[in-house]
C-alpha positions in Angstrom: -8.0 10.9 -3.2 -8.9 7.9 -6.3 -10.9 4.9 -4.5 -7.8 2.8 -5.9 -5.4 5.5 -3.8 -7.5 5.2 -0.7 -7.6 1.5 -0.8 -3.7 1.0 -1.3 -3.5 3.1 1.7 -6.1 1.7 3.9 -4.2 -2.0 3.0 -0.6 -0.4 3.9 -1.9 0.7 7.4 -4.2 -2.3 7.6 -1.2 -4.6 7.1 1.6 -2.4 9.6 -1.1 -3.0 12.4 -1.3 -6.5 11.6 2.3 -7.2 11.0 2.8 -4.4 14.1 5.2 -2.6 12.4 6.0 1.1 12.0 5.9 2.9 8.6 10.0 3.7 9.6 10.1 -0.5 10.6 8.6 -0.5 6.9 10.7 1.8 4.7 14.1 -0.4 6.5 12.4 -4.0 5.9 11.2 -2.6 1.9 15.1 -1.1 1.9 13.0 2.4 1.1 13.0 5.6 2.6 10.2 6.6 4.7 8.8 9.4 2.8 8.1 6.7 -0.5 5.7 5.2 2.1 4.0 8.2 2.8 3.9 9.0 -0.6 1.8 6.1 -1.2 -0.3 7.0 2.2 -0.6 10.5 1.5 -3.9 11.8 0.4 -2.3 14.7 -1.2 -0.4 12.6 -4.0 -2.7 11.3 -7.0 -0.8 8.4 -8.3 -0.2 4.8 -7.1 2.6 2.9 -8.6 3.0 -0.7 -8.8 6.1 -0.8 -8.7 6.1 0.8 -5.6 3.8 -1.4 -4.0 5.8 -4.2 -5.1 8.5 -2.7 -3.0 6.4 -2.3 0.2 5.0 -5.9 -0.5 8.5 -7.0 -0.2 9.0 -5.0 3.0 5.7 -6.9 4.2 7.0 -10.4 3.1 4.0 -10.8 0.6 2.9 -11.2 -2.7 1.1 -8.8 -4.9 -1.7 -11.6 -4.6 -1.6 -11.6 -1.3 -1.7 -7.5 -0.8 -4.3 -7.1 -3.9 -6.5 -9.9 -1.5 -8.2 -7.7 0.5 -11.8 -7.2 0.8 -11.0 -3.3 0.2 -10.4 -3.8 -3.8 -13.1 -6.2 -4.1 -15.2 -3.0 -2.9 -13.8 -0.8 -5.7 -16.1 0.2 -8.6 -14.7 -0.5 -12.1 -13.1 2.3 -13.9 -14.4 1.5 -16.9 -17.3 0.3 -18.1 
């Protein structure tokens, strides 16, 4: 799994425990199924997409801002350099 990967997916679990919700509470509040949530959890799958986050920062009631504000991507090395 890409740093950027395991971020996104330590921030999706970090903010259902915070909010207390469910990944199925989740996929109903982003209007998503459940499996594009663990999709984007899934250490398996290689690819993040925004877009897809945007979704599930709907479902949250956030802002990219306010997802992307996390100590957890502050942490991430540059890609390139």
């Amino acid at each position: 799994m890409s740093d950027l990967k395991k971020a996104v997916s330590n921030r999706i679990m970090e903010l259902c425990k915070e909010k207390n919700m469910t990944i199925g509470l989740l996929a109903t509040s982003a209007g998503v199924n459940p499996s594009t949530i663990y999709v984007l959890i899934d250490p398996t799958k290689k690819t993040v997409g925004l877009k897809t986050v945007k979704i599930i920062c709907d479902g949250f009631g956030i802002t990219l801002g306010e997802f992307f504000n996390a100590k957890v991507f502050d942490e991430l090395e540059q890609e390139m350099k």
